[in-house]
Steps between C-alpha positions, in 0.01 A plus 500: 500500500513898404098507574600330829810749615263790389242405731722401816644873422149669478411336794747586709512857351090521627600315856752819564239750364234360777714511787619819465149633487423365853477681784706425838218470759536535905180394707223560302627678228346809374088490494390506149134641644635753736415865424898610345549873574841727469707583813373882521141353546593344840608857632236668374200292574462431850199233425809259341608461858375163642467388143594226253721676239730369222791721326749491302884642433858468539666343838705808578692397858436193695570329823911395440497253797199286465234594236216586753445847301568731187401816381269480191541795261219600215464788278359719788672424780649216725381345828619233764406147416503285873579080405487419856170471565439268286836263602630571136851682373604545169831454342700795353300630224633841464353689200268206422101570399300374829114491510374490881146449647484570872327717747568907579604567839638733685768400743676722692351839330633366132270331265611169375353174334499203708533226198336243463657354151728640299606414103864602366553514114 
């Protein structure tokens, strides 16, 4: 019975560590095979625009009314992140780790990435 208990426990114990190690996904999630780069790379390399990018940081402000955008913050800078495009929104997730693949554009005189999947941990 003790052997039992101890393994219901252990398995339940591994069941909570595995879900907390997913990742939320919207659309396609982030692209494993897409070139990753830092957020200063998009502003200082003018062949990213046009182009497939993933990155990675912080959601630092985001869309209050409907989800349709944030602002994605890394070590080197922050830039707009558009959801509309793509029919997605995201939930609050203020302060969370995203990872976004999407395209650079500019819109408007501002570069931004146009998302095409995003992945919140």
């Amino acid at each position: 019975m003790i052997k039992k208990t101890a393994l219901i426990i252990m398995s339940v114990m591994i069941a909570f560590a595995l879900l907390g190690c997913t990742a939320e996904k919207y659309g396609a999630g982030a692209d494993k095979k897409t070139r990753e780069i830092k957020v200063k790379d998009i502003f200082l390399d003018n062949s990213i625009i046009g182009k497939k990018i993933t990155l990675q940081g912080t959601v630092a402000s985001q869309c209050g009314s409907n989800g349709c955008w944030f602002v994605l913050q890394d070590d080197t800078g922050q830039i707009f992140v558009n959801l509309a495009p793509a029919n997605m929104t995201l939930p609050p997730r203020m302060n969370k780790k995203a990872k976004v693949t999407g395209i650079v554009y500019p819109v408007q005189g501002e570069l931004q990435v146009i998302a095409h999947g995003v992945e919140i941990r």
